[in-house]
N, CA, C and O of each residue as an XYZ file, in Angstrom:
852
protein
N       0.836     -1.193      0.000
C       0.000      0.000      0.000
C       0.874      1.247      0.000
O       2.066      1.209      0.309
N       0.113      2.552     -0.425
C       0.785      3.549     -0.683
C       1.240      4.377      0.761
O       0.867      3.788      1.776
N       1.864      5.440      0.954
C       1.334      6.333      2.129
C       1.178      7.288      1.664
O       2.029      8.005      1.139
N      -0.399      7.541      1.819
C      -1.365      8.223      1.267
C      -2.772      7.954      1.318
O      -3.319      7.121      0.596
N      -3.286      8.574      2.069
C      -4.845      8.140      2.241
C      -5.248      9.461      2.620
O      -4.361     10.238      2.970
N      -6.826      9.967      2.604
C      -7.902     10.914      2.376
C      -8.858     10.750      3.358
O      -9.586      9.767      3.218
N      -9.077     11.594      4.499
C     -10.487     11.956      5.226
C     -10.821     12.717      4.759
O      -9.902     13.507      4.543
N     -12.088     13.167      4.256
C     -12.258     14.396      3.786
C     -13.899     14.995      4.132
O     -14.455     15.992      3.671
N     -14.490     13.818      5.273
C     -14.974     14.477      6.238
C     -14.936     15.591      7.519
O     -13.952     15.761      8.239
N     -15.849     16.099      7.604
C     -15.667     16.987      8.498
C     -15.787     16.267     10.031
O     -16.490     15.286     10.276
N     -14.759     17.139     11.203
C     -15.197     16.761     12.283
C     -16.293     16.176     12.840
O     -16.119     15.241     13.621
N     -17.754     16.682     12.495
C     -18.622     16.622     13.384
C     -18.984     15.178     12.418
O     -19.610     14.381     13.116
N     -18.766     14.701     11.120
C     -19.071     13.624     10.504
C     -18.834     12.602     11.210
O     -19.613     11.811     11.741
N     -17.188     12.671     11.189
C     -16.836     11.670     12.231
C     -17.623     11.538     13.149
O     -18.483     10.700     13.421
N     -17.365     12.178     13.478
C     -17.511     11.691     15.613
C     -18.899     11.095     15.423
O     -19.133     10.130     16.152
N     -20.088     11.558     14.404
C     -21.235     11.041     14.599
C     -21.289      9.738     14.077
O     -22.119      9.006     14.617
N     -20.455      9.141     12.943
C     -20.327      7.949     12.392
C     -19.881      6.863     13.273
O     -20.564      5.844     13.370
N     -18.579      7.034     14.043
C     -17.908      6.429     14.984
C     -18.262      6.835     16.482
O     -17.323      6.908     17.273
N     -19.376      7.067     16.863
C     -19.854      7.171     18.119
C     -18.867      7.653     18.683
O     -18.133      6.698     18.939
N     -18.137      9.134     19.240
C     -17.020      9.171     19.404
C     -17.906     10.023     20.570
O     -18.921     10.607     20.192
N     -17.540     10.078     21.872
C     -18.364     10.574     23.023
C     -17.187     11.311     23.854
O     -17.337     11.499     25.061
N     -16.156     11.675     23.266
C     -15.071     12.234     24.175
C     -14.092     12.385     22.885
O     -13.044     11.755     22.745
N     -14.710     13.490     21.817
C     -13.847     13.758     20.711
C     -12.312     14.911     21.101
O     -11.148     14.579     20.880
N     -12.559     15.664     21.439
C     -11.206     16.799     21.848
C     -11.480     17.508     20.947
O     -12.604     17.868     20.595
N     -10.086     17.867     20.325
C     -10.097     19.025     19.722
C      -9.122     18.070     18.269
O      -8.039     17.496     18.151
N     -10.404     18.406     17.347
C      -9.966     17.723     16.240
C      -9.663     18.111     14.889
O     -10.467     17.874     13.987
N      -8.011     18.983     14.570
C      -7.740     19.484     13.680
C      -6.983     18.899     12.344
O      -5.762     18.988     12.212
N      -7.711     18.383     11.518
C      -6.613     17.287     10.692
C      -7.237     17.431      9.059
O      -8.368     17.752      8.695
N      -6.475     17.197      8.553
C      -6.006     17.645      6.942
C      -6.821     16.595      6.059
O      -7.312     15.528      6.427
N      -6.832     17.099      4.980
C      -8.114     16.237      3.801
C      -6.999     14.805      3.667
O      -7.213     13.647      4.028
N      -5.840     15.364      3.048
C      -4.906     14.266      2.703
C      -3.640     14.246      3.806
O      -3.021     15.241      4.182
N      -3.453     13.088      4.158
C      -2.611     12.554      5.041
C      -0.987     11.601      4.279
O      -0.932     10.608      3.553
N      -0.085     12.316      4.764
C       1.286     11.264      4.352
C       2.103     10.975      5.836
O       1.962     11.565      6.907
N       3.102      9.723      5.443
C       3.688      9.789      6.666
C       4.291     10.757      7.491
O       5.343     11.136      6.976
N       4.027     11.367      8.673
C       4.801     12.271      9.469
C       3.867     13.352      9.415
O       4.220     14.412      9.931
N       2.551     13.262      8.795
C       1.477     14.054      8.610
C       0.583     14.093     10.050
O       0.845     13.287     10.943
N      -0.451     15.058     10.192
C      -1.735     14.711     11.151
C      -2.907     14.176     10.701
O      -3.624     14.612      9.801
N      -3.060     13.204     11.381
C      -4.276     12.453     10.876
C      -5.170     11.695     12.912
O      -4.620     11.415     13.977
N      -6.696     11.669     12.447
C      -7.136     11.528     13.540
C      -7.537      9.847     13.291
O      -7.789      9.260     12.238
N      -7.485      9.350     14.686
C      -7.923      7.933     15.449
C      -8.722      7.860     16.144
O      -8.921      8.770     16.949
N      -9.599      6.597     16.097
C     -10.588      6.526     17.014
C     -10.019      5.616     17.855
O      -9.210      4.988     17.172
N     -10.010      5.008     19.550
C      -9.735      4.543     20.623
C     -10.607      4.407     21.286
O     -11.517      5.236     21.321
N     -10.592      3.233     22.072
C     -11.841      3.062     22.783
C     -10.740      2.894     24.587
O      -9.689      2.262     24.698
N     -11.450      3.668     25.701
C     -11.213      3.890     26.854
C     -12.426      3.696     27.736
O     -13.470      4.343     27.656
N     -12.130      2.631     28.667
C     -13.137      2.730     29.485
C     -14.861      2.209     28.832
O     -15.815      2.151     29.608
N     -14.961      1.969     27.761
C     -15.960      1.128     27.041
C     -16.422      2.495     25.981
O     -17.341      2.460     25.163
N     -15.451      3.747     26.277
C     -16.180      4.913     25.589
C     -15.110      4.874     23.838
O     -13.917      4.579     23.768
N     -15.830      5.183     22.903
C     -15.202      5.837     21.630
C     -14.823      7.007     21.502
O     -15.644      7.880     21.218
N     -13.239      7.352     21.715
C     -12.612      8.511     21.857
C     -11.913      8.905     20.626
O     -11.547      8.083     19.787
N     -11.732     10.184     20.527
C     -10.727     10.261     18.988
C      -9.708     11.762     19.438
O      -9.849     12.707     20.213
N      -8.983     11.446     18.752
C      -7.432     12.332     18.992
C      -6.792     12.369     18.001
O      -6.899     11.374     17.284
N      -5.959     13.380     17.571
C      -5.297     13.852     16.471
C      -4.168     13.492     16.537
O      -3.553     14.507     16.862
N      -3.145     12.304     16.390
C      -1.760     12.064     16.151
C      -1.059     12.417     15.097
O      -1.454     13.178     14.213
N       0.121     11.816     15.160
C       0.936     12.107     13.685
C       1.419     10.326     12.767
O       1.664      9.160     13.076
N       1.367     10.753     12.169
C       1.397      9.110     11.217
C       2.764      8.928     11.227
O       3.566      9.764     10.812
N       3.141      7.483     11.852
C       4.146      6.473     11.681
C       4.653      6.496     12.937
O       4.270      7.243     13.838
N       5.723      5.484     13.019
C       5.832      5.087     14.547
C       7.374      5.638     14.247
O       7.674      6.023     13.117
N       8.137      5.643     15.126
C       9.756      6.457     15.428
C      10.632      4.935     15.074
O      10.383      4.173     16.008
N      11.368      4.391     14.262
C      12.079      3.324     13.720
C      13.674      4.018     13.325
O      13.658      4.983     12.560
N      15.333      3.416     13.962
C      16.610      4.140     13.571
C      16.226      3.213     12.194
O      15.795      2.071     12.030
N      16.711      4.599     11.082
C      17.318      3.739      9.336
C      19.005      3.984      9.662
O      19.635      4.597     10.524
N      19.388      3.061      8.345
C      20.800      3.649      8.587
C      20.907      5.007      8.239
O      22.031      5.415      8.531
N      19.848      6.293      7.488
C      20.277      7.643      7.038
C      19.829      7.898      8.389
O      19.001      8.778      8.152
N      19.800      7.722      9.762
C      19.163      8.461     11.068
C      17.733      7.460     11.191
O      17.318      6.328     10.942
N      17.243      9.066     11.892
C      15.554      8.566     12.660
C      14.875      8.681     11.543
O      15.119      9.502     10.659
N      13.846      7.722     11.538
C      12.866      8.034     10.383
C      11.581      7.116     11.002
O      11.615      6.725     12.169
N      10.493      6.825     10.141
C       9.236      6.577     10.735
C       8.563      5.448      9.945
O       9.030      4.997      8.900
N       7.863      5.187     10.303
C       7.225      3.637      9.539
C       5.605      3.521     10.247
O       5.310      3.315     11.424
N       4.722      3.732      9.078
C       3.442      4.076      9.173
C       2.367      2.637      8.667
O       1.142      2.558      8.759
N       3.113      1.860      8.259
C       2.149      0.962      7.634
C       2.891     -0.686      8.348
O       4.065     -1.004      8.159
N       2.109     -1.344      8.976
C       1.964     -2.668      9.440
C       2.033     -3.573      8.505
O       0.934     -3.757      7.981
N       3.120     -4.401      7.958
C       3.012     -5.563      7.473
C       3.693     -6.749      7.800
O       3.150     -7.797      7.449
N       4.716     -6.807      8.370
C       4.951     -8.147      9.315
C       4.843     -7.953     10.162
O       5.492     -7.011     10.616
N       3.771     -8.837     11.186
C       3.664     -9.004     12.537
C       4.658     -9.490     13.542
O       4.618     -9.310     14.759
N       5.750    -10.273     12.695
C       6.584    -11.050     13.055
C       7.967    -10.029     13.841
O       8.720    -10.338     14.765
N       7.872     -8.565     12.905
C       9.211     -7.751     13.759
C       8.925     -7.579     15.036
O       7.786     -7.441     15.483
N      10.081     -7.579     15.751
C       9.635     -7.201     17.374
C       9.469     -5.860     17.373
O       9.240     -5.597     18.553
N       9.443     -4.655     16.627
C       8.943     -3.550     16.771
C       7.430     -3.619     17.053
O       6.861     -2.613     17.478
N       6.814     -4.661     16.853
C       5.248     -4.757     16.561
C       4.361     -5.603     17.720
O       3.145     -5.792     17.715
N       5.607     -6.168     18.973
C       5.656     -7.104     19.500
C       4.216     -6.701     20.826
O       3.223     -7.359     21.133
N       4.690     -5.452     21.289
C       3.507     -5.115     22.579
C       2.653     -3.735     21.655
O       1.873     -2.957     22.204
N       2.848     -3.711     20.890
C       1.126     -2.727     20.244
C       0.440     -3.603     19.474
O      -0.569     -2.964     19.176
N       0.341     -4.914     18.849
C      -0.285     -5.757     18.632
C      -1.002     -6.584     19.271
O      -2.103     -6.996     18.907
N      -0.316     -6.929     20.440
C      -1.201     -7.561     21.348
C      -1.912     -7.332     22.618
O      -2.630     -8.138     23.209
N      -1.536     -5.801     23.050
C      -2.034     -5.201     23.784
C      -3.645     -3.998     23.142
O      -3.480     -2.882     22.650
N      -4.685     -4.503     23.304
C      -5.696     -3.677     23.345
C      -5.338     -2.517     23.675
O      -5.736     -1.750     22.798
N      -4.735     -1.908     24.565
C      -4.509     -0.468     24.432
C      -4.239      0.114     23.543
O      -4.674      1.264     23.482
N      -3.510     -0.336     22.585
C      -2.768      0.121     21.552
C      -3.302      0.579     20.305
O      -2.898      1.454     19.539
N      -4.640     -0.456     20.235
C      -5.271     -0.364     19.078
C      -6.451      0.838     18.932
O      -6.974      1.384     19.904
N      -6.793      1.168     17.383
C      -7.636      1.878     17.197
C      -7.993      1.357     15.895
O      -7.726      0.244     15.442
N      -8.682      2.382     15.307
C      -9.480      2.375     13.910
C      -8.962      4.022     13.559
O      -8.932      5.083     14.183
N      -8.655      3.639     12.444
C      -8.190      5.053     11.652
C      -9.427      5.776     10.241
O      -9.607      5.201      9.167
N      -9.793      6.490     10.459
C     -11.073      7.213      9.545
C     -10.490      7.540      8.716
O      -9.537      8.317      8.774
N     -11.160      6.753      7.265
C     -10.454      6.938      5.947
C     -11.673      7.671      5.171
O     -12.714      7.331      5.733
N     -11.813      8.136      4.599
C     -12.688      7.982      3.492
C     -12.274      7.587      1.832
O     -13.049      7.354      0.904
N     -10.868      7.605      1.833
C     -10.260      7.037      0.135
C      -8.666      6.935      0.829
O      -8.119      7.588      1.718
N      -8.262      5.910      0.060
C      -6.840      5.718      0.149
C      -6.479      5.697     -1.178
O      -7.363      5.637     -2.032
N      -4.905      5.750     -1.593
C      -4.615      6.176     -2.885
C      -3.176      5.227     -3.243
O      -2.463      4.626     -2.441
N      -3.069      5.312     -4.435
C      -1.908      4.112     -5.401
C      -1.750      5.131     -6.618
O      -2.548      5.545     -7.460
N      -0.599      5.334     -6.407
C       0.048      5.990     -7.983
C      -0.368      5.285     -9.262
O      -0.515      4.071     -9.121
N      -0.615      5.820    -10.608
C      -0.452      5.273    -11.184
C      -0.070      5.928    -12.286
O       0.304      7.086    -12.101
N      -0.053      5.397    -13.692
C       1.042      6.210    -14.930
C       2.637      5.888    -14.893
O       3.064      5.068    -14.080
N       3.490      6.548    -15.785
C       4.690      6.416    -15.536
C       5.550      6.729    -14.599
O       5.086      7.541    -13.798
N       6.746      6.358    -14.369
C       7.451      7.385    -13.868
C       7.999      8.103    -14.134
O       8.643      8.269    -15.169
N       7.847      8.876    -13.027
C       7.904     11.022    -13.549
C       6.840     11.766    -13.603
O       6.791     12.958    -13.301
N       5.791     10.967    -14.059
C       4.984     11.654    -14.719
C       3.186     10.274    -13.574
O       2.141      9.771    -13.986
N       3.737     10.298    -12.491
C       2.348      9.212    -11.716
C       1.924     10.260    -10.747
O       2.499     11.004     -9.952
N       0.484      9.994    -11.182
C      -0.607     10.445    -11.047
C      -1.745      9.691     -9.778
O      -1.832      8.467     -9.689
N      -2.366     10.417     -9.079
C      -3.358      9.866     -7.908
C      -4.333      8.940     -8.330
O      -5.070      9.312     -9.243
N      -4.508      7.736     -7.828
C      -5.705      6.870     -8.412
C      -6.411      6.574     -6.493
O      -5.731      6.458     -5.473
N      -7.882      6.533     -6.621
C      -8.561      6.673     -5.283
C      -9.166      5.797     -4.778
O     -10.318      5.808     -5.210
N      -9.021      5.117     -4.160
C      -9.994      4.214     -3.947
C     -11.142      4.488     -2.463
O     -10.762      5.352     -1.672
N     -12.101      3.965     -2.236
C     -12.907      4.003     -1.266
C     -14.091      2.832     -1.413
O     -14.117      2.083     -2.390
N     -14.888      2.773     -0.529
C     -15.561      1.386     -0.252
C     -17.485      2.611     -0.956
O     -18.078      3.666     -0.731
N     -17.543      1.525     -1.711
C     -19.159      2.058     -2.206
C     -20.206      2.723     -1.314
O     -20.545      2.230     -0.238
N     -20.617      3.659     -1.714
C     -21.613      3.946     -1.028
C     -21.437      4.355      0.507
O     -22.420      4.371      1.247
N     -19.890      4.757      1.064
C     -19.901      4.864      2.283
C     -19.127      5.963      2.569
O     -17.971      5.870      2.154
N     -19.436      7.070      3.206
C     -18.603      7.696      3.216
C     -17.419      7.888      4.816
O     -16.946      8.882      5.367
N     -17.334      6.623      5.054
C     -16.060      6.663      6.015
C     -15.747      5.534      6.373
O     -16.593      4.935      7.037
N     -15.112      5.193      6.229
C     -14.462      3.495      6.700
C     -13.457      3.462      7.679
O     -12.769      4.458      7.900
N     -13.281      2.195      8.407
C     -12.294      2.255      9.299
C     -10.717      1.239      8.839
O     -10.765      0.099      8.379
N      -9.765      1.820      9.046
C      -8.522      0.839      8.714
C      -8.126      1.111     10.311
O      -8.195      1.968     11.191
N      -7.533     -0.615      9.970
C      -7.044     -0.999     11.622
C      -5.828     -0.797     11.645
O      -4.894     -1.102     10.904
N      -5.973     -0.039     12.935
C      -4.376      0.571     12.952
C      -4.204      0.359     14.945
O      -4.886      0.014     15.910
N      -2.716      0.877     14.591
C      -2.245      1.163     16.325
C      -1.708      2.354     16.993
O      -0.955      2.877     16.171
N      -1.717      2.865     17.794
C      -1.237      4.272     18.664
C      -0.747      3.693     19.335
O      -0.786      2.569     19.835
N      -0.001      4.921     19.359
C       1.072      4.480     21.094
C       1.868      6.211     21.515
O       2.059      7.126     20.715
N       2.159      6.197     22.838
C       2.832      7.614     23.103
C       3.972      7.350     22.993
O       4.378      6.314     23.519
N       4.914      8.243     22.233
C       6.535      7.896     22.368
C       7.171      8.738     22.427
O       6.841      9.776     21.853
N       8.323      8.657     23.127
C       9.019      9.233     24.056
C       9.898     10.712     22.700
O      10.061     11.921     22.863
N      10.214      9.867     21.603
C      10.987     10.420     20.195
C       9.991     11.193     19.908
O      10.375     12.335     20.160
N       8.429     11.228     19.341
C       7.588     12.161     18.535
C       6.006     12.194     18.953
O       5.014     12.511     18.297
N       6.165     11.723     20.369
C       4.675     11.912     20.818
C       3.911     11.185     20.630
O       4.274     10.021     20.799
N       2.647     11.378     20.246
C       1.343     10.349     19.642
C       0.970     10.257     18.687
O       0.251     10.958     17.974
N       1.902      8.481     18.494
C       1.781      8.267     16.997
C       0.949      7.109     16.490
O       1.045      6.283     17.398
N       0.280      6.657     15.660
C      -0.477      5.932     15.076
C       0.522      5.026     13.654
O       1.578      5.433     13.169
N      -0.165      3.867     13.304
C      -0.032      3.349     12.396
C      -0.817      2.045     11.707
O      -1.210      1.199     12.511
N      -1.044      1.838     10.481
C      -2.077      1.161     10.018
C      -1.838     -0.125      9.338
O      -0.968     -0.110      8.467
N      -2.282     -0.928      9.508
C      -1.855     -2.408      9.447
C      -2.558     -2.742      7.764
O      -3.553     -2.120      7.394
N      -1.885     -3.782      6.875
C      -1.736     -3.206      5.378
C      -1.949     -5.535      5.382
O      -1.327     -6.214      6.199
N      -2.782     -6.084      4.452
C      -2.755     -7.050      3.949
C      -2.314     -6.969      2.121
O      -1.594     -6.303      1.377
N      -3.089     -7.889      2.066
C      -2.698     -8.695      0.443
C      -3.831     -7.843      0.076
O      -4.643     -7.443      0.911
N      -3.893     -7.532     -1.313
C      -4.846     -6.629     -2.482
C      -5.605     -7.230     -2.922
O      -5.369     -8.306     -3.472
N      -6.916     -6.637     -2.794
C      -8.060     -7.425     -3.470
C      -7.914     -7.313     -5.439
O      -7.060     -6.681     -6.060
N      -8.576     -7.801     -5.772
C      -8.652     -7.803     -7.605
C      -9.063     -6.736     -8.247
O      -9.162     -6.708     -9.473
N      -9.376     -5.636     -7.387
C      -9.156     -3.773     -7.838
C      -7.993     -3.369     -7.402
O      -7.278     -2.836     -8.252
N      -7.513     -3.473     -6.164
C      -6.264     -2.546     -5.902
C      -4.980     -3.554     -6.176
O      -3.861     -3.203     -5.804
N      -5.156     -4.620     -6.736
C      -3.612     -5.656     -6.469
C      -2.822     -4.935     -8.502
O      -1.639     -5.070     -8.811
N      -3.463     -4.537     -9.062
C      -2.915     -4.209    -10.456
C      -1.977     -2.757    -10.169
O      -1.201     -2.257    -10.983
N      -2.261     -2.275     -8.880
C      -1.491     -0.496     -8.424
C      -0.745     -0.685     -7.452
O       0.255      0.005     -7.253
N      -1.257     -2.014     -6.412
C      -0.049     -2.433     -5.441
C      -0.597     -3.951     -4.984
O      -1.718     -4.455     -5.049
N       0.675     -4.451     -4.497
C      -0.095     -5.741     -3.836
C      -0.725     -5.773     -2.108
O      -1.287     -6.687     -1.504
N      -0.484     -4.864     -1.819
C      -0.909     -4.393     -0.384
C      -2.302     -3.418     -0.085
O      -2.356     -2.348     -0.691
N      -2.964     -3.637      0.464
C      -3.606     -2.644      0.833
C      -4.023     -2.630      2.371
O      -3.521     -3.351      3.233
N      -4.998     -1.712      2.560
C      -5.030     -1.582      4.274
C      -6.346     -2.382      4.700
O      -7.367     -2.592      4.046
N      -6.095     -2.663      5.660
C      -7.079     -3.801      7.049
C      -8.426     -3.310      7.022
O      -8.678     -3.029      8.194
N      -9.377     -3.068      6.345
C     -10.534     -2.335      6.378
C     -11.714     -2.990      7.396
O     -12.161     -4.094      7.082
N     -12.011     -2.602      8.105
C     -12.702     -2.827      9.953
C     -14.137     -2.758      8.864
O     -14.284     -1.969      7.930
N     -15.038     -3.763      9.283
C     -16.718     -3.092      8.723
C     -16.680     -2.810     10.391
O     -15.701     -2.979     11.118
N     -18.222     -2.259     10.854
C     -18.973     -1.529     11.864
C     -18.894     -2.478     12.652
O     -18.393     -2.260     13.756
N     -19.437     -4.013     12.265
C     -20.134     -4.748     13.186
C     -18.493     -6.121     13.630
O     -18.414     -7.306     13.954
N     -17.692     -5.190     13.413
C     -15.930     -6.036     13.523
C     -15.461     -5.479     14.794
O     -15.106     -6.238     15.697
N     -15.428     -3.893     14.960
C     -15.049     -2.915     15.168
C     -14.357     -3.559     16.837
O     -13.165     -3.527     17.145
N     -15.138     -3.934     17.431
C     -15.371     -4.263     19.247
C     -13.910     -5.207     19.203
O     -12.894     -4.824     19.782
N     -14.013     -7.073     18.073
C     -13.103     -7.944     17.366
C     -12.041     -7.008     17.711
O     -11.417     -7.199     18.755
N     -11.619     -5.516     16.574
C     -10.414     -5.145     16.779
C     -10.014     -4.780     18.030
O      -9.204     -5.349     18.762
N     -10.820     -3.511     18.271
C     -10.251     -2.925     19.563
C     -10.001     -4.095     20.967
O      -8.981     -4.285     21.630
N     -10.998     -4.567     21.045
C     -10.830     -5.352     22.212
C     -10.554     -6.985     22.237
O     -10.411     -7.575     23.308
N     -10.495     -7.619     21.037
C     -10.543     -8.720     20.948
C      -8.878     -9.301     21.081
O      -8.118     -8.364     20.836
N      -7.931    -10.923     21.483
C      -7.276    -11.302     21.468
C      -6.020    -10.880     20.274
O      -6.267    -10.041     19.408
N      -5.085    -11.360     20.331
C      -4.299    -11.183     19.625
C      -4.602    -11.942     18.112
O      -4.264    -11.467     17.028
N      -5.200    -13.016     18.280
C      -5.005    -13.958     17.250
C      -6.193    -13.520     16.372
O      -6.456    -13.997     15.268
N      -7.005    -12.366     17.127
C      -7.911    -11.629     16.397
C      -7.393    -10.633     15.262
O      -7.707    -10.554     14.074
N      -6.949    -10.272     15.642
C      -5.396     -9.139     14.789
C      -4.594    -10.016     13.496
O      -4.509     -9.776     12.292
N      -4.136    -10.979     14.231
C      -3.343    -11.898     12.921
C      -4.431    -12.371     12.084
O      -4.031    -12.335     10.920
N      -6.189    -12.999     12.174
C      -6.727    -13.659     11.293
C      -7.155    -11.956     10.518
O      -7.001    -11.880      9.299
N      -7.589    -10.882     11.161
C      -8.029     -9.686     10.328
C      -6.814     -9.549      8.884
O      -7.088     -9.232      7.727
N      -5.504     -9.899      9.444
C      -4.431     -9.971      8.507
C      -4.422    -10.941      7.051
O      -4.352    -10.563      5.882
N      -4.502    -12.041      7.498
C      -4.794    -13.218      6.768
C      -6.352    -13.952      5.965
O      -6.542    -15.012      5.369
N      -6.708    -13.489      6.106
C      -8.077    -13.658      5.805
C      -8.163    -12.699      4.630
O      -7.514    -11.672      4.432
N      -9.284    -13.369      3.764
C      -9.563    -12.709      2.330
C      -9.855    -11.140      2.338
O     -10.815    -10.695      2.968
N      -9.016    -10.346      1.636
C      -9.582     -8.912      1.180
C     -10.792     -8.251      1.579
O     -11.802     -8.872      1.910
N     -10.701     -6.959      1.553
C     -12.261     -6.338      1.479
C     -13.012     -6.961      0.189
O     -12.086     -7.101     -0.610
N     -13.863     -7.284     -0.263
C     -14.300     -7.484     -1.597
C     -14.262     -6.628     -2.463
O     -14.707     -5.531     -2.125
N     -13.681     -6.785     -4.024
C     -13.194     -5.748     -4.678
C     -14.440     -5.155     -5.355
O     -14.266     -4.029     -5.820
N     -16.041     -5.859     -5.549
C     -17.105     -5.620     -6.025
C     -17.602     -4.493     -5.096
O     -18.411     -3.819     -5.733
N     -17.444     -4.030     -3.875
C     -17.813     -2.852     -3.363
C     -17.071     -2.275     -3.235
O     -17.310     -1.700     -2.173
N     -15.563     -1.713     -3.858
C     -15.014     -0.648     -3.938
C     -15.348      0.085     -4.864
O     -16.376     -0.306     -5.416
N     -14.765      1.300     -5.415
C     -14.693      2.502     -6.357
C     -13.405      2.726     -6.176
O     -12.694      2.720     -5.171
N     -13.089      3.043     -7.966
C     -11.513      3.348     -7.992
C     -12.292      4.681     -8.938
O     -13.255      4.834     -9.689
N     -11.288      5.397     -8.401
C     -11.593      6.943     -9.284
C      -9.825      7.263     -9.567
O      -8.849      7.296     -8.817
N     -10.014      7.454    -10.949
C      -8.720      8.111    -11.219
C      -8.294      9.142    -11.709
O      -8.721      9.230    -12.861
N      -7.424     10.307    -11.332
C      -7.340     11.753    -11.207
C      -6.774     11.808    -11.971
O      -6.623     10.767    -12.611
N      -6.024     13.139    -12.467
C      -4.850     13.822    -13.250
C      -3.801     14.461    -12.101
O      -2.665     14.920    -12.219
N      -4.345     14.353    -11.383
C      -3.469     15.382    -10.080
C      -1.997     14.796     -9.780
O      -1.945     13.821     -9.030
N      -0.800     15.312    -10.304
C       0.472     14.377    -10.057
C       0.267     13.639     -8.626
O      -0.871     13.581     -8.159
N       1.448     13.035     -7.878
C       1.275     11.776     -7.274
C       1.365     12.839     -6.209
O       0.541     12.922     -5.298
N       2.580     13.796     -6.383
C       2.884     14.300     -4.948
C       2.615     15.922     -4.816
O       3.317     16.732     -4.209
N       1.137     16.222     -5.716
C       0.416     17.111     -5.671
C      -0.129     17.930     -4.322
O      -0.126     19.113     -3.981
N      -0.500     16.940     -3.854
C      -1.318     16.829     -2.300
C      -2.647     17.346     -2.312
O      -3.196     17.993     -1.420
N      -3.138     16.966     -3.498
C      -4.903     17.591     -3.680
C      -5.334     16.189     -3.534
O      -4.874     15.058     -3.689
N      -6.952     17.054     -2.989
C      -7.658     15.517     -2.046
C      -8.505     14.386     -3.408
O      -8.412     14.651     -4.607
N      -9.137     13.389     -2.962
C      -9.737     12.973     -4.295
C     -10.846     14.127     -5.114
O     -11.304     15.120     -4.551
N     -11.072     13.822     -6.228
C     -11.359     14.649     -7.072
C     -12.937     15.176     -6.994
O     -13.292     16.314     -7.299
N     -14.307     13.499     -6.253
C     -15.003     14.230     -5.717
C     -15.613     13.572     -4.833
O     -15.664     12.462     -5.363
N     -16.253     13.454     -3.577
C     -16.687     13.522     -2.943
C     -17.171     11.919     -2.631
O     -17.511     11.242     -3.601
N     -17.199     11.361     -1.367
C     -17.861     10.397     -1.191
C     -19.365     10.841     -1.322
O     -19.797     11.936     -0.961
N     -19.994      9.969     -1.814
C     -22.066     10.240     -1.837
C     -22.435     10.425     -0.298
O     -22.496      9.588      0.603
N     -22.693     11.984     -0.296
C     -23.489     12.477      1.186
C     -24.606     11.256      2.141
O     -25.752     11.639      2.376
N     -24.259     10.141      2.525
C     -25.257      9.344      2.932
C     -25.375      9.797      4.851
O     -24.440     10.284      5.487
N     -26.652      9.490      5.380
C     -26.739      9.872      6.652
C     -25.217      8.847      7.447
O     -24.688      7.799      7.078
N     -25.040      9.418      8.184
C     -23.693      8.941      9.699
C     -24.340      7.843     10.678
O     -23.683      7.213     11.507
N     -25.686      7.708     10.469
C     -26.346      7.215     11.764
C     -26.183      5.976     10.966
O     -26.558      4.895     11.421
C-alpha cells in the first residue's frame, strides 16, 4: 500500500459515524502522508474517543531517525507489545486511500474508497513515544482484484459490526483480520485523477453524502 490516504470528512461527521463521546479538539487535513496529522478513534473505558496524532511510529534507518506508518509483518519485534495489547489499538477514519499510477515522472493519484460509504475504518495502532509523541499506524494485507494491479498491499478495512473484534478482541484476532480474504473488490470505487502523485490535492469528488447514523 501507498502512504497516502484521504479523510475528507468533516469533524462533526466523524464523531457522529464512529460514536465518538469524548472527541477533543480535532484538527486534521483532507490528505494525510507519513509524518502528517491524521485523527484515530480509541476506545477507553468502554467509551469511543478520537485524537489527532501524527502518522508512523519512530524506527533508527541507517540515514538516522525516520518513521514507519504501515503494518506488514507481525513477526518484527517492533510490533511485538502494540499488537497484542488492546490499548494500543484503534481504527483510523479513511474515506479514500490512494496508489500511484502512470509512468514514472509523470504518476498520477488513483482513489480508492468502499461504495456507497462515506467513512471506513482501517485498523491501525497508537502508542505515546518518548521520540515524537502520539503516533499511530495502520496495518496493510494482500490486495483485493481492484487494488492488487497499483499495489499488492492494501489496508485492514474494519466493517462496523468487527469494530469491538479489533479494539478489544485477542491477539489472534489481529493476525486472522491480517490473513483472511480482502475487502471485496465488487464494493469498492476506484476513481482516477490527473493530479500528479505528490500534488497533495484531495480525491477529485466527494464520497455520496449518505446519513452517519
Amino acid at each position: 500500500m501507498s502512504r497516502l490516504y484521504a479523510n475528507t470528512r468533516s469533524p462533526q461527521e466523524l464523531v457522529a459515524y464512529f460514536g465518538v463521546e469524548e472527541p477533543g479538539a480535532l484538527d486534521y487535513p483532507a490528505t494525510t502522508v507519513e509524518g502528517d496529522r491524521g485523527v484515530v478513534v480509541y476506545e477507553r473505558d468502554g467509551i469511543h474517543r478520537a485524537r489527532v496524532m501524527t502518522w508512523g511510529f519512530p524506527r533508527l534507518a541507517r540515514s538516522g531517525p525516520d518513521r514507519i506508518g504501515l503494518v506488514a509483518d507481525l513477526t518484527n519485534p517492533m510490533w511485538d507489545k502494540v499488537v497484542a495489547d488492546p490499548r494500543y489499538r484503534c481504527l483510523i477514519p479513511i474515506s479514500h486511500f490512494a496508489n500511484p499510477a502512470g509512468d514514472e515522472g509523470a504518476k498520477t493519484r488513483s482513489w480508492f474508497s468502499v461504495t456507497g460509504e462515506p467513512l471506513f475504518a482501517w485498523g491501525g495502532f497508537c502508542r505515546n513515544t518518548p521520540e515524537l509523541g502520539p503516533v499511530f499506524a495502520g496495518m496493510t494485507m494482500k490486495a483485493n482484484a481492484l487494488v492488487e494491479p497499483y499495489n499488492d498491499r492494501m489496508p485492514v478495512l474494519v466493517p462496523r459490526e468487527e469494530w469491538g473484534h479489533w479494539l478489544r478482541g485477542p491477539v489472534k484476532n489481529i493476525i486472522f483480520f491480517q490473513i483472511r480474504q480482502p475487502f471485496p473488490a465488487e464494493r469498492m470505487t476506484l476513481e482516477h485523477s490527473d493530479d500528479r502523485w505528490r500534488s497533495g490535492k484531495p480525491p477529485p469528488t466527494p464520497a455520496p453524502q449518505l446519513s452517519m447514523i
